[in-house]
C-alpha positions in Angstrom: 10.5 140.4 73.2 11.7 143.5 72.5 11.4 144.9 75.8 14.2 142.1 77.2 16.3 142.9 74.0 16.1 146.4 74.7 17.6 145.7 77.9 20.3 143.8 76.6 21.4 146.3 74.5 21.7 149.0 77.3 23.4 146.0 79.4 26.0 145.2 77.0 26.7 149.3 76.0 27.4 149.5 80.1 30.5 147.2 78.9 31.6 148.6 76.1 32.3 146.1 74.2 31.6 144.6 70.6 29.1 141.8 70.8 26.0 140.6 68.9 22.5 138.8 69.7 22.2 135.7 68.2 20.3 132.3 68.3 16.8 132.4 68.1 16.3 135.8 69.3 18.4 137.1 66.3 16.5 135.0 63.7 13.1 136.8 64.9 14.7 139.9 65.0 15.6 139.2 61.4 12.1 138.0 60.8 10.5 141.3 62.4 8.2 138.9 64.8 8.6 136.5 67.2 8.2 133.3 65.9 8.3 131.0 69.3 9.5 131.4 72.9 13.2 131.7 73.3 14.6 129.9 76.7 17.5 132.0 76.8 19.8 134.9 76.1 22.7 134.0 73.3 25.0 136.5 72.7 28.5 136.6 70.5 31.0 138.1 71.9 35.1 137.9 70.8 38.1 136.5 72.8 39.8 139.1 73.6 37.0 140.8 75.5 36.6 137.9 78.0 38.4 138.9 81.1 36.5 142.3 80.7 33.1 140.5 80.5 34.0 138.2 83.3 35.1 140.6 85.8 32.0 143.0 84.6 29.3 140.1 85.5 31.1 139.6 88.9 31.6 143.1 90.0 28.2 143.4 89.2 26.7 140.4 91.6 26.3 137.6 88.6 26.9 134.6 89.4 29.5 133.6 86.4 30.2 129.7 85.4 32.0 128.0 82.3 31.1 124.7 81.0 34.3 122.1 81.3 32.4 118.8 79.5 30.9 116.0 81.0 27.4 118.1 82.0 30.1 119.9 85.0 30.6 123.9 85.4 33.1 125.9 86.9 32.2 128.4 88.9 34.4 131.5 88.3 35.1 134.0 91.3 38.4 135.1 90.5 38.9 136.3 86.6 42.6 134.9 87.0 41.6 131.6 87.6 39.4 130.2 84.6 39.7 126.8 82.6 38.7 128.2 79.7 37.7 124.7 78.4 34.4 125.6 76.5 34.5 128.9 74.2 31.1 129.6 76.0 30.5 131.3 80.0 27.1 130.8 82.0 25.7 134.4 83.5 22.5 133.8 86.0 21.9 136.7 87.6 21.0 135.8 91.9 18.0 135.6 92.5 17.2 133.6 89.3 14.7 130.9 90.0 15.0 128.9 86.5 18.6 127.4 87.4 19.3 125.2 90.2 23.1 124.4 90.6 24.6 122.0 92.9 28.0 122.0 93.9 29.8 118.7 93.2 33.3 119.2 93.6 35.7 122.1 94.9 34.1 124.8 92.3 32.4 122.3 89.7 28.5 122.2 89.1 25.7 121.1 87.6 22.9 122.5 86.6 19.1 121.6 86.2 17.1 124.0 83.9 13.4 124.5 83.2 13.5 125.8 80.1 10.8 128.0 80.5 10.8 130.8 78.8 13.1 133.7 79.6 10.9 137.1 80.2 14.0 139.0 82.3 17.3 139.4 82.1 18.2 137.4 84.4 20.5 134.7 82.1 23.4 135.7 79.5 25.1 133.1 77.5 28.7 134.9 75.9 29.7 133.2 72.7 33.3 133.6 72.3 34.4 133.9 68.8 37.8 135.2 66.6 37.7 137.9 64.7 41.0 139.0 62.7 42.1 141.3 59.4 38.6 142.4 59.7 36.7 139.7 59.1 34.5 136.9 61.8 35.8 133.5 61.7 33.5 130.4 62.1 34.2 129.1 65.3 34.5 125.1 63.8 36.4 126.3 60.6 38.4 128.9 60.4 38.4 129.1 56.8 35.1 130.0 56.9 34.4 133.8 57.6 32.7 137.0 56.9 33.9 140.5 57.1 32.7 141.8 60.0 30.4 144.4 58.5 28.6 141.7 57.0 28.8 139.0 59.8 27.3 141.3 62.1 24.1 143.5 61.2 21.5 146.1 63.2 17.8 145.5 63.3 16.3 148.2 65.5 20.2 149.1 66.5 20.5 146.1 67.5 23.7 144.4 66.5 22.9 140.7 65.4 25.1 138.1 64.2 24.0 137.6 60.3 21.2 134.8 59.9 23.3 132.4 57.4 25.7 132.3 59.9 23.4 131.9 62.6 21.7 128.6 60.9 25.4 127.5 60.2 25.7 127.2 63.9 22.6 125.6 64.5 23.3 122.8 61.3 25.2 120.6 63.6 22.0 119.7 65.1 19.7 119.9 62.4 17.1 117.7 63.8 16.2 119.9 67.2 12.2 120.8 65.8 13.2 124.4 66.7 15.8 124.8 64.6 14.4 122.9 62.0 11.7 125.6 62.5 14.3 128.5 62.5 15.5 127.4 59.1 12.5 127.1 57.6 11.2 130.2 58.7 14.6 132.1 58.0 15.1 130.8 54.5 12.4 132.1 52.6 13.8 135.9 53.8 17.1 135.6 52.9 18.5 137.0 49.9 19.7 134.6 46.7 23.3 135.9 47.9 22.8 135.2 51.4 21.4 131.8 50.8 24.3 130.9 48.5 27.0 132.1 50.9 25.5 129.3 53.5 24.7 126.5 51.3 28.5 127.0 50.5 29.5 126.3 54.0 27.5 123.8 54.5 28.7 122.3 52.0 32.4 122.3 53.3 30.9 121.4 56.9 29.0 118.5 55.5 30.8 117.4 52.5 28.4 113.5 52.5 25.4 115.8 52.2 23.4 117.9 55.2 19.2 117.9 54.7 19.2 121.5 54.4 21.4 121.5 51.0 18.1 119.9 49.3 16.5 123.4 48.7 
């Protein structure tokens, strides 16, 4: 694991930009051992750096495609001509054998995926997010945020998106096993502090009740 995160790290210093791992990578970084196979590469990153990560991914031969609903991708070739539907940009790197896309339209895909576990780095999903006085806003409530020193931490020198916000993210769906597993795993290490500050949001995300308030 480490070896690919190591990677990642050099990759995203080349850009010179702010970012931080997250998903389940994070959470076993957290952990300090890997707790399951990851699929993919998930990796915050803010608005204001997205032209610069666009145009870095295509100068350097990735192939760089953003989600616009209904399962359909655009395929960006030009970083003055995005949708910028989704807050989220596909990275597959050519050559990459675990995504199969297939033009349907004048620039729109799909995609099929194995979701086998990701061993190079090869795939890069950028998470765009808003940062502002200081502080990381929750991308699906604004009024939920962190200062940025405490949003984003270093394992290893790694920067890492904080684990409570992490799991915030992966509430909405709750009932995937793996993040079930995540939680589960995740909880027992955090701090009294850390576990207050996300049973707070969840409880403004989920104000009928959310399984994971029952701890």
């Amino acid at each position: 694991m480490m070896d690919l995160i190591s990677k990642l790290n050099e990759f995203m210093n080349d850009i010179g930009i702010d970012y931080a791992l997250c998903g389940g990578h994070s959470i076993d970084l957290f952990l300090g051992e890997k707790t399951r196979p990851h699929k993919d590469l998930d990796v915050v990153v803010f608005w204001e750096d997205r032209n610069v990560i666009v145009q870095f991914m295509l100068n350097h031969g990735w192939d760089v495609y953003e989600p616009c609903g209904d399962s359909l991708l655009h395929k960006i070739i030009d970083v003055s001509k995005q949708k910028c539907v989704k807050s989220n940009i596909w990275c597959v790197k050519q050559g990459n054998k675990h995504y199969q896309f297939t033009e349907h339209d004048l620039g729109m895909y799909t995609v099929v995926c194995d979701d086998s576990e990701q061993i190079e780095l090869d795939y890069i999903e950028f998470l765009f997010n808003t940062k502002k006085d200081g502080a990381f806003l929750y991308a699906r409530n604004h009024d939920i945020k962190r200062s940025i020193d405490i949003a984003i931490l270093k394992v290893n020198d790694i920067p890492i998106l904080a684990p409570k916000i992490v799991l915030l993210y992966k509430s909405t769906d709750a009932d995937n096993p793996e993040y079930q597993q995540d939680y589960e795993n995740t909880r027992i290490k955090m701090s009294e502090t850390q576990l207050a500050w996300l049973n707070g949001a969840l409880s403004i995300m989920f104000p009928y009740g959310h399984k994971w308030l029952d701890h």
